[in-house]
Biopython code that builds the backbone (N, CA, C, O; Angstrom):
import numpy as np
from Bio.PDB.StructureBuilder import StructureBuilder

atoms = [
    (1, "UNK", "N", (-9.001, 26.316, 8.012)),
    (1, "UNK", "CA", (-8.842, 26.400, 6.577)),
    (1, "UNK", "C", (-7.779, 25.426, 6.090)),
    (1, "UNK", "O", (-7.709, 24.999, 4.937)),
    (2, "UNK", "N", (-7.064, 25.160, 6.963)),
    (2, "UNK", "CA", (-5.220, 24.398, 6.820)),
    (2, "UNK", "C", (-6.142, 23.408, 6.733)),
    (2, "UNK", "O", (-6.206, 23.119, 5.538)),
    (3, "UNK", "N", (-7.027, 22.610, 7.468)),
    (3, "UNK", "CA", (-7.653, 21.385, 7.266)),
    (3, "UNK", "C", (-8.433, 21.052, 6.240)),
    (3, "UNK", "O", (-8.653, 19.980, 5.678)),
    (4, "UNK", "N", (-8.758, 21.976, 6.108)),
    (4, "UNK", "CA", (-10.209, 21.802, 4.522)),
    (4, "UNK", "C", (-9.040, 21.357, 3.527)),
    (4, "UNK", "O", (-9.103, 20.293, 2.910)),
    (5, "UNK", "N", (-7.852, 22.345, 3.402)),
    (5, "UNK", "CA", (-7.103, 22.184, 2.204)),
    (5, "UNK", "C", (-6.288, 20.953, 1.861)),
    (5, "UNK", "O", (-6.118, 20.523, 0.720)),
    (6, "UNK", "N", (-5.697, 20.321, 3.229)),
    (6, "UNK", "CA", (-5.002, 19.056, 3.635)),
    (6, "UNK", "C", (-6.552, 17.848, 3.126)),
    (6, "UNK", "O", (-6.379, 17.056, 2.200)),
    (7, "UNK", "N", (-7.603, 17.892, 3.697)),
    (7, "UNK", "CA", (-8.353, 17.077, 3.555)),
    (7, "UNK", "C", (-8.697, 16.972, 1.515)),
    (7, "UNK", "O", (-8.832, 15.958, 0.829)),
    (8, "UNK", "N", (-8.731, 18.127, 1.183)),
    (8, "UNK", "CA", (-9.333, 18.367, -0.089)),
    (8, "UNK", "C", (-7.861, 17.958, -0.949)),
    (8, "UNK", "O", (-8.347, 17.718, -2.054)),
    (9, "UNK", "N", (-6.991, 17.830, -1.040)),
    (9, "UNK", "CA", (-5.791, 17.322, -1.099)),
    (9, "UNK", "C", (-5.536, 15.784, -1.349)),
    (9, "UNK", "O", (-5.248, 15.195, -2.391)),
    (10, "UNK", "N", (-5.749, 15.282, 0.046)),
    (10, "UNK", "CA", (-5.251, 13.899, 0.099)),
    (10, "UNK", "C", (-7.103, 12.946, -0.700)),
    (10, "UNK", "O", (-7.331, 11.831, -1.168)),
    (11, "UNK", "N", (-7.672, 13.776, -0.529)),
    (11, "UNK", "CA", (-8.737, 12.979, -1.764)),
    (11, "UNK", "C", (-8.247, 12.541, -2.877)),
    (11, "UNK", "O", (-8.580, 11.449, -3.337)),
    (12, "UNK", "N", (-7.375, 13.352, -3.466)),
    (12, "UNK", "CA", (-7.052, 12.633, -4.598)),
    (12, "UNK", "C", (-6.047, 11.672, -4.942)),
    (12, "UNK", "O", (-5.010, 11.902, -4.320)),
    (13, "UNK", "N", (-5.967, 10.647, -5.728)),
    (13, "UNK", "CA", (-5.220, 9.786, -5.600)),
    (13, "UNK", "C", (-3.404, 10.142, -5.970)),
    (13, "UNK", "O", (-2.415, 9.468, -5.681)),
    (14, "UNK", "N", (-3.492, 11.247, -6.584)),
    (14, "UNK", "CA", (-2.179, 11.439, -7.228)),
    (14, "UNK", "C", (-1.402, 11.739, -5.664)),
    (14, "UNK", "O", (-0.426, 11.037, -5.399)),
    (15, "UNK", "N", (-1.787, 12.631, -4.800)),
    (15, "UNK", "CA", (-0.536, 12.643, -3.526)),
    (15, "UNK", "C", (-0.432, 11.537, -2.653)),
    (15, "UNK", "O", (0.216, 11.549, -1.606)),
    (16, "UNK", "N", (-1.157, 10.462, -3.150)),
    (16, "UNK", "CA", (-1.150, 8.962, -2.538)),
    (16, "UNK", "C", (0.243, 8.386, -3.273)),
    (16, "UNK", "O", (1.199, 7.744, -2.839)),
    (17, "UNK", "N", (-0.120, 8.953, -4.668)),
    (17, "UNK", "CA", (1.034, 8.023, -5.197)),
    (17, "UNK", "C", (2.510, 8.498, -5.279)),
    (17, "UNK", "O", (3.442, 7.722, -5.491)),
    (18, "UNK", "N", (2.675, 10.096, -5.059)),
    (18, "UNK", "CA", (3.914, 10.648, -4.858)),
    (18, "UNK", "C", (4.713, 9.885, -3.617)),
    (18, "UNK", "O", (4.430, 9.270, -2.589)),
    (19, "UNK", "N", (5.809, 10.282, -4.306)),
    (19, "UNK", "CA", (7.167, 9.499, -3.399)),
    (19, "UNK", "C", (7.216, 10.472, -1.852)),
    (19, "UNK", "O", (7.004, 11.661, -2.091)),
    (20, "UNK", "N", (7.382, 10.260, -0.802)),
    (20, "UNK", "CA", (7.524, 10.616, 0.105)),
    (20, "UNK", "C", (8.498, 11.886, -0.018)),
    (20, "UNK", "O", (8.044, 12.956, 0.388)),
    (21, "UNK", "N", (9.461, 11.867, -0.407)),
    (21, "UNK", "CA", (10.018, 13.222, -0.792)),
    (21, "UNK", "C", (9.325, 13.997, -1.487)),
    (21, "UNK", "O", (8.936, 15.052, -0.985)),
    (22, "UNK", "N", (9.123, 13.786, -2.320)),
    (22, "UNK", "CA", (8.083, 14.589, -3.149)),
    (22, "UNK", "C", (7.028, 15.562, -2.132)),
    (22, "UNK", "O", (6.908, 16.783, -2.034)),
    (23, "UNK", "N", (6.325, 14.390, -1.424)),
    (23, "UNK", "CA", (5.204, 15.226, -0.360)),
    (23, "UNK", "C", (5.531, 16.299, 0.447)),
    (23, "UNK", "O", (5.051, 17.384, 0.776)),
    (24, "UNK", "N", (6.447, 15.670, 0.640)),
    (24, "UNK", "CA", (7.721, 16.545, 2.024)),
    (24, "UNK", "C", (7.653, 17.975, 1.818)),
    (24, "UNK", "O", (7.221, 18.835, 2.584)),
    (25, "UNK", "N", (8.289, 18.126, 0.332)),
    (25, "UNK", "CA", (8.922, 19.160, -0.150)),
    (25, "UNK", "C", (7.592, 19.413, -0.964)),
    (25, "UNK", "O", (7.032, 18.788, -0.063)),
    (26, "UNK", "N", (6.872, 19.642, -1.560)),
    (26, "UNK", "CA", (5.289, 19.845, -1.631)),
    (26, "UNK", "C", (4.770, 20.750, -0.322)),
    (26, "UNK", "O", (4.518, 21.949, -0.205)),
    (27, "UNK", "N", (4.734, 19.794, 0.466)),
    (27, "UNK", "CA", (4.264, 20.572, 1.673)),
    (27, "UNK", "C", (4.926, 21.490, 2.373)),
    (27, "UNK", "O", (4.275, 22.258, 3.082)),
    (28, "UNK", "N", (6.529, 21.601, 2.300)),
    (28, "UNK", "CA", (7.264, 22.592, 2.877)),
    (28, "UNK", "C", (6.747, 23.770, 1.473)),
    (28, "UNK", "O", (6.199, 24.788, 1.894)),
    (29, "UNK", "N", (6.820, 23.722, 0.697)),
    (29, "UNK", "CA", (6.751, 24.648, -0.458)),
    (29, "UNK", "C", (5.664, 25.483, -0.242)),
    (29, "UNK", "O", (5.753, 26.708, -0.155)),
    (30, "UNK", "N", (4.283, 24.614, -0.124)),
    (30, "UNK", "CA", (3.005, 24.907, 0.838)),
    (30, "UNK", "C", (3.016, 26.012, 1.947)),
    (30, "UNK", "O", (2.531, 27.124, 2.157)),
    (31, "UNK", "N", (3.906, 25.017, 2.592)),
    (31, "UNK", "CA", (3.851, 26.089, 4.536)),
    (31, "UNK", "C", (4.526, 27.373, 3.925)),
    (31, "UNK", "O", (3.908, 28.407, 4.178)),
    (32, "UNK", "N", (5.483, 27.494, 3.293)),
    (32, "UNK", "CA", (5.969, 28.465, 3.241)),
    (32, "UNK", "C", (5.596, 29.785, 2.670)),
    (32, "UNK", "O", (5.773, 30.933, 3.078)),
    (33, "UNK", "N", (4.851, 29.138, 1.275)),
    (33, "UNK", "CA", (3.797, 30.650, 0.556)),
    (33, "UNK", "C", (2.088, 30.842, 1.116)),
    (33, "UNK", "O", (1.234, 31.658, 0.771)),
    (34, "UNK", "N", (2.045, 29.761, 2.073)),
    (34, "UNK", "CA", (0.802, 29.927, 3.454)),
    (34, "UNK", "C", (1.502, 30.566, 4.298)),
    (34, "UNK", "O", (1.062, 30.459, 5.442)),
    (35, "UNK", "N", (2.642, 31.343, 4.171)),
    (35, "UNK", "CA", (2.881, 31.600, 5.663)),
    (35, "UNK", "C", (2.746, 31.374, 6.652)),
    (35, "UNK", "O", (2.324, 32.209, 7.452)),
    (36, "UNK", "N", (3.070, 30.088, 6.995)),
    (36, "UNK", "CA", (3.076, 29.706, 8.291)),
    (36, "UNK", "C", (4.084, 29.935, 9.332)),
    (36, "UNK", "O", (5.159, 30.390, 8.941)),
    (37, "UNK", "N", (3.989, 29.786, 10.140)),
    (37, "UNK", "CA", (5.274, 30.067, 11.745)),
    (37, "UNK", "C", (5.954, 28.577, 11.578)),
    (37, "UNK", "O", (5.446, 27.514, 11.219)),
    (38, "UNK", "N", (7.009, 28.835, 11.890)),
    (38, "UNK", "CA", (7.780, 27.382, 11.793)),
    (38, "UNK", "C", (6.990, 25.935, 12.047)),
    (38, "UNK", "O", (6.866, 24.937, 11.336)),
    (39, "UNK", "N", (6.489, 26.289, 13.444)),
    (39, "UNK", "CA", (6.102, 25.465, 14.183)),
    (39, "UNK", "C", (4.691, 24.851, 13.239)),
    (39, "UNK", "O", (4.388, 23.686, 12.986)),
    (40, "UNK", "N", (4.206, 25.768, 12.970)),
    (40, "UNK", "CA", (3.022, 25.399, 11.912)),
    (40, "UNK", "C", (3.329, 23.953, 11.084)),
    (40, "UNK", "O", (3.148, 22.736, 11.044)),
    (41, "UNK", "N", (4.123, 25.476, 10.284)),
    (41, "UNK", "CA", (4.712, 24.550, 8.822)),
    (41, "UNK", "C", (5.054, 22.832, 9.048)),
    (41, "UNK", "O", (4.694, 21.807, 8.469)),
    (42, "UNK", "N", (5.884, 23.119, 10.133)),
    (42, "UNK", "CA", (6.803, 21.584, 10.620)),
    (42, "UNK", "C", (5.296, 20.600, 10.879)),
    (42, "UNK", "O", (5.085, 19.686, 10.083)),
    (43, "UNK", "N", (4.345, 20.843, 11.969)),
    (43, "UNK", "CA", (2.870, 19.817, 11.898)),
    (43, "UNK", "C", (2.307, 20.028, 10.924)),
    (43, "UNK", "O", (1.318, 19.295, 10.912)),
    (44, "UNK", "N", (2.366, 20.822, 9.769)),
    (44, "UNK", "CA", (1.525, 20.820, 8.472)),
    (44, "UNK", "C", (2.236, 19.486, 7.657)),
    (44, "UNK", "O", (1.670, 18.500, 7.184)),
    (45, "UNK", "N", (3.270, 19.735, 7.670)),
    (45, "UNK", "CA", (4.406, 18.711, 6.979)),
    (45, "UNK", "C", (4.192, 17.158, 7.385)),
    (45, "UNK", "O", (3.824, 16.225, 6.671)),
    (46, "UNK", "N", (4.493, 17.174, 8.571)),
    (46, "UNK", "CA", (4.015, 16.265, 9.540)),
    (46, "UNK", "C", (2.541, 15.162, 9.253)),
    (46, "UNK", "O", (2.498, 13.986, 8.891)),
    (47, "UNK", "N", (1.670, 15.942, 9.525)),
    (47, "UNK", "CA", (0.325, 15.872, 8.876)),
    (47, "UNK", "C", (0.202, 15.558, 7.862)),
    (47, "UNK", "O", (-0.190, 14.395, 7.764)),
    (48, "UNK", "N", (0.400, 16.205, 6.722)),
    (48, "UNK", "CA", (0.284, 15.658, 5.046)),
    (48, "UNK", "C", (1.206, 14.374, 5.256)),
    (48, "UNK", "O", (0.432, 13.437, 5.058)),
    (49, "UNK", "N", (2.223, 13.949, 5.498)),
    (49, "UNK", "CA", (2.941, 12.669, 5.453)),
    (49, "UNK", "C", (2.141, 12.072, 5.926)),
    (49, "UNK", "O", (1.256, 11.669, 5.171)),
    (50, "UNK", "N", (2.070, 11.786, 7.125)),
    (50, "UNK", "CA", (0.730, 11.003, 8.322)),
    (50, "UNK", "C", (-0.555, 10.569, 7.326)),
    (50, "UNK", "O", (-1.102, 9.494, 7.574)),
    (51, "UNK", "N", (-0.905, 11.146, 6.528)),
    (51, "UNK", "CA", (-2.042, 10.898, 6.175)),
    (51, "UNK", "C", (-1.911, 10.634, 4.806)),
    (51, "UNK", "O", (-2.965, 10.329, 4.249)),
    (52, "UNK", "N", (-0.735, 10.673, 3.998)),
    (52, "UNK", "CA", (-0.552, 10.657, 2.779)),
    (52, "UNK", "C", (-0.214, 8.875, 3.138)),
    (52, "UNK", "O", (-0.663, 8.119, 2.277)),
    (53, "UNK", "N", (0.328, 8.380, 4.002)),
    (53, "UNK", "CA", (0.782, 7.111, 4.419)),
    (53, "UNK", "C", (-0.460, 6.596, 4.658)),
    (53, "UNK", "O", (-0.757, 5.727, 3.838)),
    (54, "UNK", "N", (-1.392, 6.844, 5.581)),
    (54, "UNK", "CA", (-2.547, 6.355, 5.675)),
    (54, "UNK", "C", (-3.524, 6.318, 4.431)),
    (54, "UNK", "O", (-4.261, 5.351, 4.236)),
    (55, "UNK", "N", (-3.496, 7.223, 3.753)),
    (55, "UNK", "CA", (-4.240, 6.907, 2.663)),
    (55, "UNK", "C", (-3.262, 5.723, 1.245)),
    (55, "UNK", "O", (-3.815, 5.176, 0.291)),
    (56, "UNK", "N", (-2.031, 5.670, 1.536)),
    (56, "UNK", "CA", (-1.130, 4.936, 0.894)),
    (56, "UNK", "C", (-1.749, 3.435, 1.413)),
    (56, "UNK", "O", (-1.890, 2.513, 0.610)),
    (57, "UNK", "N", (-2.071, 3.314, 2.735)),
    (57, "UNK", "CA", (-2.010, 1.613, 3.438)),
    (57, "UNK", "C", (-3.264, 1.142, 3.087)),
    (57, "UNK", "O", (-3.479, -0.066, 2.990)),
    (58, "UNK", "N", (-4.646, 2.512, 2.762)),
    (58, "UNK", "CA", (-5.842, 2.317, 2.841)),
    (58, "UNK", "C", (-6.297, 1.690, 1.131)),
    (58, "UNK", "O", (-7.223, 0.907, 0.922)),
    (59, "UNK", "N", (-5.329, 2.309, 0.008)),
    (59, "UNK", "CA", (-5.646, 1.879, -1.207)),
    (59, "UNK", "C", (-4.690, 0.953, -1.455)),
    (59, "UNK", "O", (-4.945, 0.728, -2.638)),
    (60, "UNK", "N", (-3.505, 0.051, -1.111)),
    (60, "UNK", "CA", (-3.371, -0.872, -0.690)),
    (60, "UNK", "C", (-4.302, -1.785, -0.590)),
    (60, "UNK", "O", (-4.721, -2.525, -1.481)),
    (61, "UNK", "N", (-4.587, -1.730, 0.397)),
    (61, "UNK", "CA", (-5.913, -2.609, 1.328)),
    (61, "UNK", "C", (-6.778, -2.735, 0.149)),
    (61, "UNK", "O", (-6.915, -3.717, -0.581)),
    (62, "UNK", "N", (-7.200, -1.870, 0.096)),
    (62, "UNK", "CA", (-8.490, -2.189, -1.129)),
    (62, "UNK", "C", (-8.053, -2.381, -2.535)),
    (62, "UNK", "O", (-8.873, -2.647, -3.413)),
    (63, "UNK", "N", (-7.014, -2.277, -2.727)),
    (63, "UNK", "CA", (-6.786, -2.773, -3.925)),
    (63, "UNK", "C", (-6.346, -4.522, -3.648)),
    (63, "UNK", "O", (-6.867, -5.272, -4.473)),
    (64, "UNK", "N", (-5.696, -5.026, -2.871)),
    (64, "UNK", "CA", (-5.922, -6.291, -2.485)),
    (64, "UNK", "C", (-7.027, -7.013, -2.057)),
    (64, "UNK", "O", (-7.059, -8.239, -2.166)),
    (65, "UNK", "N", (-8.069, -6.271, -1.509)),
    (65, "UNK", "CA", (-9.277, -6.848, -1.552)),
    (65, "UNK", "C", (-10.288, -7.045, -2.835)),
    (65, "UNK", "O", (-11.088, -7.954, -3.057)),
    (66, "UNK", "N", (-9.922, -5.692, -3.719)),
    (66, "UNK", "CA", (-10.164, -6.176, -5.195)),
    (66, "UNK", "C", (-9.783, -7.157, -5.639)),
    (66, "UNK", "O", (-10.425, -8.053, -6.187)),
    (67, "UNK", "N", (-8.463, -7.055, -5.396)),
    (67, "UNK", "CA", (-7.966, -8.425, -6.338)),
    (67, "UNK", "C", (-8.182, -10.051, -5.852)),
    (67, "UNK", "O", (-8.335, -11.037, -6.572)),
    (68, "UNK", "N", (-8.132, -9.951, -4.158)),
    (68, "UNK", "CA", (-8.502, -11.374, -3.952)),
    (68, "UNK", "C", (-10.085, -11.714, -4.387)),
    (68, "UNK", "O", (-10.292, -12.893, -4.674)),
    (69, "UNK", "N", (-11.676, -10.421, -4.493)),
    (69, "UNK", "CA", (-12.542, -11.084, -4.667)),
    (69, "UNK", "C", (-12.060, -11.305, -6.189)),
    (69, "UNK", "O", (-12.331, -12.460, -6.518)),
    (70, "UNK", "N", (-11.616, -10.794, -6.926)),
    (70, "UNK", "CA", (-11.553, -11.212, -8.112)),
    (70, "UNK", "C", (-10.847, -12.790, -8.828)),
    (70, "UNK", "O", (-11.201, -13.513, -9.759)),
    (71, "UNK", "N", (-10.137, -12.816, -8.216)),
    (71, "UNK", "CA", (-9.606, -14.570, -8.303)),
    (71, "UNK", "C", (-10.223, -14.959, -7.699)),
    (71, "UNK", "O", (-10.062, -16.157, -7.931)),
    (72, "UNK", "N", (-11.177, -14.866, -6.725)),
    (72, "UNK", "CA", (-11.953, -15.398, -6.293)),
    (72, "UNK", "C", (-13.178, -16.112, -7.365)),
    (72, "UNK", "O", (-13.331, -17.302, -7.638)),
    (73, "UNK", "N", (-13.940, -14.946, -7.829)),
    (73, "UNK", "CA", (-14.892, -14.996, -8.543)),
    (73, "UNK", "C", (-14.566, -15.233, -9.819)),
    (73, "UNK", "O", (-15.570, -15.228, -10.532)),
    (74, "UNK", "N", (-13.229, -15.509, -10.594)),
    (74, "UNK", "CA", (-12.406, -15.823, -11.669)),
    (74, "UNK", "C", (-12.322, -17.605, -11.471)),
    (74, "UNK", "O", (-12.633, -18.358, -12.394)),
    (75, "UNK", "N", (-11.782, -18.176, -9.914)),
    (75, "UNK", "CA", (-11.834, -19.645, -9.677)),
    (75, "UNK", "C", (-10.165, -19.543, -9.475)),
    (75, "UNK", "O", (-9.632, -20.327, -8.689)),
    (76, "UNK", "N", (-9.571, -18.819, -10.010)),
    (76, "UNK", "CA", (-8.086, -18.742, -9.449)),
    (76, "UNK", "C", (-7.272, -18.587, -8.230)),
    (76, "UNK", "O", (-7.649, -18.111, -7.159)),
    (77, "UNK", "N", (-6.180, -19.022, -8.511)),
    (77, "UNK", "CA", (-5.815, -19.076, -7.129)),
    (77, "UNK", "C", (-4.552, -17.930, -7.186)),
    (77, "UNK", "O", (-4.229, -17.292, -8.188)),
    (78, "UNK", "N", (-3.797, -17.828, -5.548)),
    (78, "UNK", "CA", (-3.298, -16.989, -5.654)),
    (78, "UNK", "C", (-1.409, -17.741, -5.687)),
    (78, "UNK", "O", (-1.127, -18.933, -5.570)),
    (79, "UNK", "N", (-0.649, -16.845, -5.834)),
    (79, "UNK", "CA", (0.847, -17.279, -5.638)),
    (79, "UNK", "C", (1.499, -18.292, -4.324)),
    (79, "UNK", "O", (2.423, -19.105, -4.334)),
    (80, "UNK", "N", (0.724, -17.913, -3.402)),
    (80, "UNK", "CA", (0.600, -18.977, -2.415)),
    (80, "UNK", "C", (0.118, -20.172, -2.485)),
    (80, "UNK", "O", (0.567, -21.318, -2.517)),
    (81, "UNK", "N", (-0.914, -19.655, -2.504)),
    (81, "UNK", "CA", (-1.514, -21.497, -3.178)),
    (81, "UNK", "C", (-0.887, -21.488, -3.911)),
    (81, "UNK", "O", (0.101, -20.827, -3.594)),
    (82, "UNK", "N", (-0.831, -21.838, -4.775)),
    (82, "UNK", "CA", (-0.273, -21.853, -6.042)),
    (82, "UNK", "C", (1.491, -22.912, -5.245)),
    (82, "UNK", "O", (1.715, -24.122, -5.207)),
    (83, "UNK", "N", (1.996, -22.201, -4.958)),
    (83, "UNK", "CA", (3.335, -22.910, -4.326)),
    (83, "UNK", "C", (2.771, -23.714, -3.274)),
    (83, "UNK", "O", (2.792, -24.919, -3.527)),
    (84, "UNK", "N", (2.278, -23.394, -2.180)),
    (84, "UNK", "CA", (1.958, -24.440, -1.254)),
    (84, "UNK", "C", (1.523, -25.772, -1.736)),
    (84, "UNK", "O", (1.901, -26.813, -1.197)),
    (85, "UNK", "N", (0.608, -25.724, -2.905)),
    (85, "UNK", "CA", (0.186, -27.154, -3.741)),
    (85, "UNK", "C", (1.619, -27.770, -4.025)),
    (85, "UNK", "O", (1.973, -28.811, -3.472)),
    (86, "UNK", "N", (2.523, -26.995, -5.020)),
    (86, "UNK", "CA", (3.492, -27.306, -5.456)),
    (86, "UNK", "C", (4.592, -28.255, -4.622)),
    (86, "UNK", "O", (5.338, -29.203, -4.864)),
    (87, "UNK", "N", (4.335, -27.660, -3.828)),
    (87, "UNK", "CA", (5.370, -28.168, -2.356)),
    (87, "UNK", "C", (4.385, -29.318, -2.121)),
    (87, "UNK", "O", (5.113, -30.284, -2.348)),
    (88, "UNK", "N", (3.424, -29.715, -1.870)),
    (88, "UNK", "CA", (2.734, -30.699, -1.597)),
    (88, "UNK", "C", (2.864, -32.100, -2.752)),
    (88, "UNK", "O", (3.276, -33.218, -2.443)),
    (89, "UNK", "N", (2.681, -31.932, -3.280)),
    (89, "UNK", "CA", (3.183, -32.700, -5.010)),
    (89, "UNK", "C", (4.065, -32.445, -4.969)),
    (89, "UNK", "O", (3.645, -33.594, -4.838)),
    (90, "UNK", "N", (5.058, -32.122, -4.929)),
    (90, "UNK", "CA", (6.873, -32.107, -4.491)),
    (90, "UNK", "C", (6.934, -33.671, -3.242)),
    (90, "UNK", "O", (7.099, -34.863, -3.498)),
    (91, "UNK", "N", (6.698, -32.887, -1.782)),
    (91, "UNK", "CA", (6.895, -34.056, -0.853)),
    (91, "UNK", "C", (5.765, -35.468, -1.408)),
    (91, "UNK", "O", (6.126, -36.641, -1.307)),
    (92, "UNK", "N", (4.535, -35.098, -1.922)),
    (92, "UNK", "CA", (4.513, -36.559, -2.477)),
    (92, "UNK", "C", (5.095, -37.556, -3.406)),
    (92, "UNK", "O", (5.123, -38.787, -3.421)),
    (93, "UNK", "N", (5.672, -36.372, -4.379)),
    (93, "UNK", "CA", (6.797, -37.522, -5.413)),
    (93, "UNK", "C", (7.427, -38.133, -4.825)),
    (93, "UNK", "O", (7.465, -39.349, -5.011)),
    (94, "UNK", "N", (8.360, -37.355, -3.640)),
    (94, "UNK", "CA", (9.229, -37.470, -2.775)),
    (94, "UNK", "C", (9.040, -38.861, -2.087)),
    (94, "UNK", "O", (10.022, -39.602, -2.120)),
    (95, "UNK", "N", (7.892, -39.324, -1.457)),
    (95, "UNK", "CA", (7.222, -40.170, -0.733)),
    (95, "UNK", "C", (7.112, -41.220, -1.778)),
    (95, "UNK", "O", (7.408, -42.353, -1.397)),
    (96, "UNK", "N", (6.828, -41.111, -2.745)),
    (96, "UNK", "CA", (6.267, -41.910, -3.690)),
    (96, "UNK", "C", (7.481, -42.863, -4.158)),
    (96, "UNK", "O", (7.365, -44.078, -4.314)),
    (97, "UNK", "N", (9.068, -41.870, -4.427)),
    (97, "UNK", "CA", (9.947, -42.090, -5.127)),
    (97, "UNK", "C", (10.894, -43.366, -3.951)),
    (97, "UNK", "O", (11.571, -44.361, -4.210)),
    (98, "UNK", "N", (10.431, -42.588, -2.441)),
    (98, "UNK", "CA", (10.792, -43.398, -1.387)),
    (98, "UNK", "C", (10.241, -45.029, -1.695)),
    (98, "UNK", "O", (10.860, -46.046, -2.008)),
    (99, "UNK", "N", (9.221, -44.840, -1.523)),
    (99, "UNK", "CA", (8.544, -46.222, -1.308)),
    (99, "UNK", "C", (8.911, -47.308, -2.830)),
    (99, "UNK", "O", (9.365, -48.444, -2.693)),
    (100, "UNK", "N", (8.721, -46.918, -3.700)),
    (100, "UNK", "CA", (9.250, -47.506, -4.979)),
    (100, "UNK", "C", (10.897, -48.260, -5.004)),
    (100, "UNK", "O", (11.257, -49.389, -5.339)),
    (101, "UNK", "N", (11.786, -46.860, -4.399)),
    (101, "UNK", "CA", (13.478, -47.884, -3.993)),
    (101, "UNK", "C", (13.550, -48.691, -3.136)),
    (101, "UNK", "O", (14.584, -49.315, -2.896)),
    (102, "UNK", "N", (12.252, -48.857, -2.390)),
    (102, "UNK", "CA", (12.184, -49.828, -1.165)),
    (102, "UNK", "C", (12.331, -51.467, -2.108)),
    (102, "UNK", "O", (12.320, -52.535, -1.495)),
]
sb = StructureBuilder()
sb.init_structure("model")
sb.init_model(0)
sb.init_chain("A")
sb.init_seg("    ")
for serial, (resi, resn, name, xyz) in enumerate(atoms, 1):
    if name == "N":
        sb.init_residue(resn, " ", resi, " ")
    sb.init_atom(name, np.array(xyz, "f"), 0.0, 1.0, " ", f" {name:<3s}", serial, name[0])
structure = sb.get_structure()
């Protein structure tokens, strides 16, 4: 039942976005009016973090994969590029400015 409720839980996006304390103490609050045995409570706790992190890295992920197809399919580039060009046209002025005081 501890699993259905943990699983039915971390579906939603809002305990993705709570602060790690927050969860902590959420879930101790949890173990405690579930009555759980210490030992419980402490891997219940355990568990909801574990997976509140994993679902934290997983919408991450896909929210960066949103966004790169989207500059993608926009023609834009990203902050990297974006500087790496910069730096490139930098050392060519550079080169350019060389050869000219020659």
């Amino acid at each position: 039942m501890i699993d259905s409720i943990k699983k039915a839980l971390l579906t939603g996006v809002g305990l993705a976005a709570m602060s790690k304390e927050k969860i902590e103490e959420w879930a101790k609050n949890f173990a405690q009016e579930a009555k759980l045995a210490e030992g419980e409570g402490k891997k219940f706790v355990e568990d909801i973090l574990k997976q509140t992190e994993e679902a934290r890295k997983n919408a991450e992920e896909q929210v960066s994969n949103f966004t790169r197809k989207a500059l993608d399919k926009l023609g834009l580039h990203t902050r990297a590029e974006y500087d790496e060009l910069k730096k490139r046209v930098e050392d060519l002025e550079k080169k350019l400015e060389e050869r000219e005081g020659q």
